[in-house]
Structures are given as C-alpha cells and as structure tokens.
C-alpha positions as CSV (number, residue, x, y, z in Angstrom):
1,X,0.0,0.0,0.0
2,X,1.4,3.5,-0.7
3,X,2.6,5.5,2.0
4,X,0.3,8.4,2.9
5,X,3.0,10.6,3.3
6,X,4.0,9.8,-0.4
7,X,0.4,10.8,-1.6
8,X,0.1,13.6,0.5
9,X,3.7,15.0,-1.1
10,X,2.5,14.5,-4.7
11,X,-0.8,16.0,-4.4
12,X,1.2,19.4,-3.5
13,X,3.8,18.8,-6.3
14,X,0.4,19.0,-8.7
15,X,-1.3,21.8,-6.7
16,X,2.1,23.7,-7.3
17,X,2.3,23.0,-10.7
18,X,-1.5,23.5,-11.4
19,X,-0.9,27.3,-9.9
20,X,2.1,28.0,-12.2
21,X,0.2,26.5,-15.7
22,X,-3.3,28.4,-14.4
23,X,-0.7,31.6,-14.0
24,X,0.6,31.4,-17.5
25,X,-3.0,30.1,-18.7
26,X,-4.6,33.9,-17.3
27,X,-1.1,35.6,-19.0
28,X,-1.4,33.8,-22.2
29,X,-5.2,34.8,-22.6
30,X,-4.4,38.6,-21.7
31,X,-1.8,38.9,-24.8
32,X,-3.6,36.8,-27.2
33,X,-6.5,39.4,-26.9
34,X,-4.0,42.0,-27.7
35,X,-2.4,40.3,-30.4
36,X,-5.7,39.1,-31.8
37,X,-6.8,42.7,-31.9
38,X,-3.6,43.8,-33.6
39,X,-3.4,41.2,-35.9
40,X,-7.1,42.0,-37.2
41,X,-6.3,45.5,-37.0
42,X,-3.1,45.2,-39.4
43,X,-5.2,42.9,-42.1
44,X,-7.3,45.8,-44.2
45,X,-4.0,48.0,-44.1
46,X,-2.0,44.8,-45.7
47,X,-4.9,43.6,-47.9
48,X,-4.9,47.4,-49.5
49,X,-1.3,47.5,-49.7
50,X,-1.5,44.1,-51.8
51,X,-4.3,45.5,-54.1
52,X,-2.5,49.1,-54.4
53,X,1.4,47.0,-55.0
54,X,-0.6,44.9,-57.6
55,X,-2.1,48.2,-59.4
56,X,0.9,50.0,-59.4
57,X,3.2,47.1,-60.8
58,X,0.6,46.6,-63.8
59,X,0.8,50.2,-64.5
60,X,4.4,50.3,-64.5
61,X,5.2,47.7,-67.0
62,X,9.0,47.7,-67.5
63,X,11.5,48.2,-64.5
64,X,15.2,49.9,-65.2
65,X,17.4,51.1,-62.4
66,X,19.0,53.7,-63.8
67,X,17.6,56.4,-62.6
68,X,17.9,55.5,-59.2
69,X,20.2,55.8,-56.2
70,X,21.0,52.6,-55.0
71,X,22.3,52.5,-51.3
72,X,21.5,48.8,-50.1
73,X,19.7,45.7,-51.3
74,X,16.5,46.1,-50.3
75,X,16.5,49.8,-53.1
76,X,17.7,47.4,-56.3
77,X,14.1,47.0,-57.1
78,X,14.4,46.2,-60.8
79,X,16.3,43.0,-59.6
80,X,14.2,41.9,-56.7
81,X,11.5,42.1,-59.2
82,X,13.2,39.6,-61.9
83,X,12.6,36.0,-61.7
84,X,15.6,33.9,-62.4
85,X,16.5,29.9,-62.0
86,X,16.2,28.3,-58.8
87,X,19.1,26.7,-57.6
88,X,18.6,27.7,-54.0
89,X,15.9,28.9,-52.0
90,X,15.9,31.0,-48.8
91,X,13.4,30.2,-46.1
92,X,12.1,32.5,-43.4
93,X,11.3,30.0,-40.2
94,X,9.3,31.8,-37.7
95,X,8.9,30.1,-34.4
96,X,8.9,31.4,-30.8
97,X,11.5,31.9,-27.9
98,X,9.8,30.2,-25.5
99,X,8.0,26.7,-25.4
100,X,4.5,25.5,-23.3
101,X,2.5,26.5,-26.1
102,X,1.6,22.9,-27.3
103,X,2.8,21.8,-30.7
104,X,3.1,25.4,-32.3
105,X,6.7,25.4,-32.7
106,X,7.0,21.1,-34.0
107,X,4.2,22.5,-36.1
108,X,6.7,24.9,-38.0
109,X,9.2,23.0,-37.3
110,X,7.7,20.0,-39.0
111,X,6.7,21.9,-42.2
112,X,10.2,23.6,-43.0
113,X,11.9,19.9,-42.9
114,X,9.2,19.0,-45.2
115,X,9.9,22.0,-47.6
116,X,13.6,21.4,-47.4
117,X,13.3,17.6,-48.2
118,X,11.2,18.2,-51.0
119,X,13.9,21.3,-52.2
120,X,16.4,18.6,-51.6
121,X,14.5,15.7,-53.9
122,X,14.4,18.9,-56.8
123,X,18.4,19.4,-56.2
124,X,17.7,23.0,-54.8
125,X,20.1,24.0,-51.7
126,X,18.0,25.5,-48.4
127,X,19.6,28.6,-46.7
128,X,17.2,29.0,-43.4
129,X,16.3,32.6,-41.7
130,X,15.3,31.9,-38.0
131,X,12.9,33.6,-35.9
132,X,12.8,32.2,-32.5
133,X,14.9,29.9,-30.1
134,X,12.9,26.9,-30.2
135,X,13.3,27.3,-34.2
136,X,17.0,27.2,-34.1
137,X,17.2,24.4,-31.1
138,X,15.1,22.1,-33.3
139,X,16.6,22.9,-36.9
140,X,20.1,23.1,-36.0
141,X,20.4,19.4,-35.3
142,X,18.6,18.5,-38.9
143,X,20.6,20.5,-41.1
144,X,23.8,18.3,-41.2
145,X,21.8,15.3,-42.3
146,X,19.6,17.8,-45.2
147,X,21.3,20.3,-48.1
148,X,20.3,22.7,-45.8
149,X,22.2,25.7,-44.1
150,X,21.3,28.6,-41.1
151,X,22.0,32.1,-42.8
152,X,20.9,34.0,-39.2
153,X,18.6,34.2,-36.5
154,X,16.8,36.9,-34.7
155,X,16.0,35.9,-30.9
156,X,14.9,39.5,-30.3
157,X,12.2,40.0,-33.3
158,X,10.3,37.0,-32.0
159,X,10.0,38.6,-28.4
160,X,8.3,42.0,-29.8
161,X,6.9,41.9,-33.3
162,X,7.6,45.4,-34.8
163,X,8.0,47.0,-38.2
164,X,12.0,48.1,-37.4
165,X,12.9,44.0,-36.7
166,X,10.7,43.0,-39.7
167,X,13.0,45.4,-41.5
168,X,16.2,43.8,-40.3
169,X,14.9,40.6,-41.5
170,X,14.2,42.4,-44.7
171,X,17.0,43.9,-45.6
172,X,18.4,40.3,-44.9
173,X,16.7,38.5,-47.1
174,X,17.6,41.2,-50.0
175,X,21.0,41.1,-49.6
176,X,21.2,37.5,-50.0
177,X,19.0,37.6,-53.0
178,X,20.5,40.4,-55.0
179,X,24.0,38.3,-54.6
180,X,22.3,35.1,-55.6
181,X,22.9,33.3,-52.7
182,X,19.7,32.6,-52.9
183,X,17.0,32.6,-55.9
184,X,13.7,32.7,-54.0
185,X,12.7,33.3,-50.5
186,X,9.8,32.1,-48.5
187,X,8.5,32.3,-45.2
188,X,7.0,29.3,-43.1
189,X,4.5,31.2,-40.6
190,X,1.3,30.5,-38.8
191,X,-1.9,32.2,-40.1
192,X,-3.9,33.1,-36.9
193,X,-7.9,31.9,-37.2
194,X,-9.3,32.3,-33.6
195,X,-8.5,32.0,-29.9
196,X,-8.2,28.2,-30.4
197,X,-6.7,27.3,-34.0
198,X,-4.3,28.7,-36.3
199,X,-3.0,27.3,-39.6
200,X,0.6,26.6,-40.6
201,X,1.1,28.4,-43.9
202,X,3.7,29.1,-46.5
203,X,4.4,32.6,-48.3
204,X,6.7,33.4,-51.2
205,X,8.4,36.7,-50.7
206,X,10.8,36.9,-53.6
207,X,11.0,37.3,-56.6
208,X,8.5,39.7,-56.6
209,X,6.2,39.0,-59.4
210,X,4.3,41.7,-61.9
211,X,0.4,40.2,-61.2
212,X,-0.4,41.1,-65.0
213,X,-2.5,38.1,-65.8
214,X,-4.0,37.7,-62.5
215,X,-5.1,41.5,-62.6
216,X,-6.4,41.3,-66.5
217,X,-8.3,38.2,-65.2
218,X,-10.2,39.9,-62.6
219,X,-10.2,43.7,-64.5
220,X,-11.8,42.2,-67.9
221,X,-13.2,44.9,-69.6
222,X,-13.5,46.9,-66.5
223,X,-11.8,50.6,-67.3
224,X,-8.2,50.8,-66.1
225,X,-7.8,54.0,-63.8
226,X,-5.1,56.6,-65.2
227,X,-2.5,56.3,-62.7
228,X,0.2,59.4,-62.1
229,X,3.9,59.3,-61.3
230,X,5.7,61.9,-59.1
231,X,9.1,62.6,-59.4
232,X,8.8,59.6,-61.5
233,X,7.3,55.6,-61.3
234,X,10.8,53.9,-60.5
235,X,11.4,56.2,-57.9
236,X,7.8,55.8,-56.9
237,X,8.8,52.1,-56.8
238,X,12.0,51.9,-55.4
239,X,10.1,53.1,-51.9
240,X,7.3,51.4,-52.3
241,X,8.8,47.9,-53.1
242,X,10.8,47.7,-49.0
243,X,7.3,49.0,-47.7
244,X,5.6,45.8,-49.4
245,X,7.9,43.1,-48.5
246,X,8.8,44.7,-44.7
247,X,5.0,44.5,-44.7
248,X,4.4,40.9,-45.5
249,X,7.4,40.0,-42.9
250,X,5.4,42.4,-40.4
251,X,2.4,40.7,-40.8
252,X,4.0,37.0,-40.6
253,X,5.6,38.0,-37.6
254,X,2.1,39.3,-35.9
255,X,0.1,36.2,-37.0
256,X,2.6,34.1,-35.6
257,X,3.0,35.9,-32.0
258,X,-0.8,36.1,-32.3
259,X,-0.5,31.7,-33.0
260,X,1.5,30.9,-30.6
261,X,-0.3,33.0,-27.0
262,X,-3.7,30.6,-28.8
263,X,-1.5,28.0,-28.7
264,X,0.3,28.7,-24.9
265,X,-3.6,29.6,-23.6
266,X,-5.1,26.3,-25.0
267,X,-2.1,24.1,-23.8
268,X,-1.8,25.7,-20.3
269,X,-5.6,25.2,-19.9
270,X,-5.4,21.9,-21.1
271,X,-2.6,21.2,-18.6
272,X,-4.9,22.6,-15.7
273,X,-7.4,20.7,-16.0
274,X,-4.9,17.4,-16.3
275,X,-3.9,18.4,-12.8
276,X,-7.5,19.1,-11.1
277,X,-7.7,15.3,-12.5
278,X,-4.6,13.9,-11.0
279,X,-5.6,15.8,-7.9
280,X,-8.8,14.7,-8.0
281,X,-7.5,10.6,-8.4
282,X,-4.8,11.0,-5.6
283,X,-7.2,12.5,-3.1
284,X,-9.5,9.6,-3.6
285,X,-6.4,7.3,-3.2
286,X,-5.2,9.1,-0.4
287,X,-8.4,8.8,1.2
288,X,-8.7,5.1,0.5
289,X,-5.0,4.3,1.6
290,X,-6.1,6.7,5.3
291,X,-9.3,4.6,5.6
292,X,-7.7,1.6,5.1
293,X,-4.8,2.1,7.7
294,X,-7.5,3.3,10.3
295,X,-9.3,0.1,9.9
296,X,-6.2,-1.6,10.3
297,X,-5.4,-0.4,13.0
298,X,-9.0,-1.0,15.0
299,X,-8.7,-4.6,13.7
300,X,-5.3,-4.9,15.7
301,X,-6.8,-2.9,19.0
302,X,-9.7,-5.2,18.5
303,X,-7.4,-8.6,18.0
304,X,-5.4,-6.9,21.0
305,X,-7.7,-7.2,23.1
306,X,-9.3,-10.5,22.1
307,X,-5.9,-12.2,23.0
308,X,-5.8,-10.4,26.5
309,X,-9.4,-11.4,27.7
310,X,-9.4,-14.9,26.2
C-alpha cells in the first residue's frame, strides 16, 4: 500500500504546478487578446497595400534602375523584381522563444523539414532565416543530415513583433538575393484563425512578381484607372517595393505571435485541467489508503484485546 505521506507530497507537487500552468494560462489569454486585436487591426491596411502594389506594378510595365540611387539591397528593385532559375531557396522560419505552447513550434518545425526535403528531392540548396529559439534548437540538429544551411537568427524579433525588426529581416533576405545566394525566399508562418486554432502556412516573398495576368483576369473589360507618377514611377517604386515586403514580414511575424499566445492559452488550460484530475484521483487514493490504515489499526486494537481477555 502507498505511504500516505507519499500521496500527500505529490498531491502538493500537482497543486504547485497547477498554480504556475493556471498563472501562464490567465497571462497567455491577456496577450492573445491584444495580439488578436492587432493582428485584425493590421489585415485591411496589408490587404490594400496588396491591391495598391498589384495596381501599381501593372501600370508600371518595364522596370530599369537607372535612374535610381542605389544605397542597399533592399533599393535594387528592378532585380528583386526579376525572376531567375532556382538553384537555391531562402526560407524564413518563424517560431517562438519560448515553449508551453503545445505543438506550435513542431508545427513549424515539422513543415520547414518538409519543404527542405522536398527542395532537396528537386536538387535546390535551403539557406534558413530563423525567428525564434525553439526554431534554431530544433533545426540546427537537422541541417547536417539535409542540403540545408542557417544564414541568421533573430531571438529579439520574436519577443516584440515590430516594423523596425521585420525590416532587419528584410534587408536580410535582400541582400542574400541580390548576390544570388539565394534565388527565392519564402516564409514558413502560422496564419492566426481564432482563440483556439491557427493554420501553418507558406508565403513566397521573392522574386516579386508583376500580377499582370492575375489583374487582367479579374479587371476584364472593366476601365483601367489613369494612374500618375511623381518625381517619376521607379522612384515611386523603389520606396514602395521595402514597404511591401517589410510588410508581408510584419504581418508574418504578428500572425505568428498572435498563434503561438492561442497556442500557450489552449495548452496551459489543457494542462490545468490534467492536474485538477490527477488531484482529484490521488485525493481519492489518499483517502482510500487513510481509511484503510485506520481500519487496520482498530482490527489490531480489537485482535489486542481479544488475545488479553481470552
């Protein structure tokens, strides 16, 4: 029979951890409502910076670079906008810096080994972008045994989504396209849905591609609004082109933070209620184990005392 003082020592062990999950639980469900707000609040700007990108580059047509001033990367527009062979692909892995928050992170995880195997099977080379600890924990032990590399990490943009570390990331990515280390880039994200699922999703970044035959598609024989440029259109596009992309990093980053506080809340709930269980199941045991040893013990007083009067 177990020792009641054995019981009695694990039903505080789960009393102490049920306070700490129900802590994070109440945490988790403050900042998901704040997240959830900003993600929803960020969605019309992004949607309208899609549809305004897509107008723009139609009206455009043909892209040159030599009017412009060209300081970094991220302003060699005309290049970021040309599709070329793929012999390696860049992939932005966003995960979190901290774990209890179920299988969010081995969600992502498990869906850039897949794209990287199947890169791999197609002869294309991965160079991985990592947002987030528990990214880099769980990818740096795969990419010896994969044609796979890290290029960097950024610990601090997972902590604080904002648009000046989405801009780092950015100018990142750029770099390493416009010296073709890498031929496309993509980002593995989460695409947040509600309070209690999200969506593990892919996005292609770059190249940047002209949405001609998408927008004739869904503009047939509507009347195509005169559009003016000031200084000039490749100017116009050389600022608007970091804008769209630091945008679509910005918005990855928020859908994920927003992903993973679902994701903490549901697990740390989940884990709550596992220990009012297990409470529940060693206070009957501990009960039954008490109740036994008292009856024990009146059957010996009893048996005592049968042996002295007989």
């Amino acid at each position: 029979m177990t020792n009641l003082k054995d019981i009695k020592n694990r039903i505080k062990s789960v009393e102490s951890t049920k306070k700490i999950t129900r802590a994070m639980k109440m945490v988790a469900a403050a900042r998901v409502k704040r997240a959830e707000n900003t993600v929803k609040a960020s969605r019309p700007f992004t949607a309208e910076l899609n549809s305004m990108f897509k107008k723009l580059l139609n009206s455009v047509g043909s892209y040159s670079a030599e009017t412009l001033k060209i300081k970094s990367a991220i302003d060699n527009y005309p290049e970021l906008l040309r599709p070329r062979e793929v012999k390696s692909v860049g992939i932005l892995v966003i995960t979190s810096n901290k774990g209890l928050a179920g299988a969010y992170n081995a969600n992502v995880v498990r869906k850039t080994l897949k794209k990287v195997e199947e890169y791999q099977s197609q002869g294309i080379h991965s160079v991985l972008f990592i947002v987030g600890q528990k990214g880099l924990s769980a990818l740096k032990r795969k990419v010896q045994a994969l044609d796979c590399e890290i290029a960097n990490t950024y610990l601090n943009v997972a902590n604080n989504p904002s648009g000046t570390g989405a801009k780092l990331v950015v100018e990142d990515m750029a770099e390493y396209f416009i010296d073709k280390k890498i031929d496309k880039m993509e980002i593995v994200t989460t695409r947040f849905k509600n309070m209690m699922s999200y969506f593990v999703e892919e996005w292609e970044v770059l190249p940047l591609k002209s949405p001609q035959e998408e927008y004739e598609r869904l503009h047939d024989n509507v009347p195509e609004s005169l559009m003016e440029f000031m200084p000039d259109m490749h100017n116009i596009l050389q600022k608007v082109v970091p804008l769209y992309i630091t945008n679509i990093v910005y918005q990855a980053l928020l859908e994920a933070q927003a992903s993973e506080l679902a994701s903490r809340m549901t697990a740390m709930s989940a884990a709550t209620t596992n220990a009012e269980k297990i409470i529940n199941e060693l206070s009957v045991e501990y009960n039954k184990t008490r109740q036994f040893a008292i009856t024990q013990e009146i059957i010996e007083v009893v048996s005592g005392a049968n042996a002295q009067a007989g």
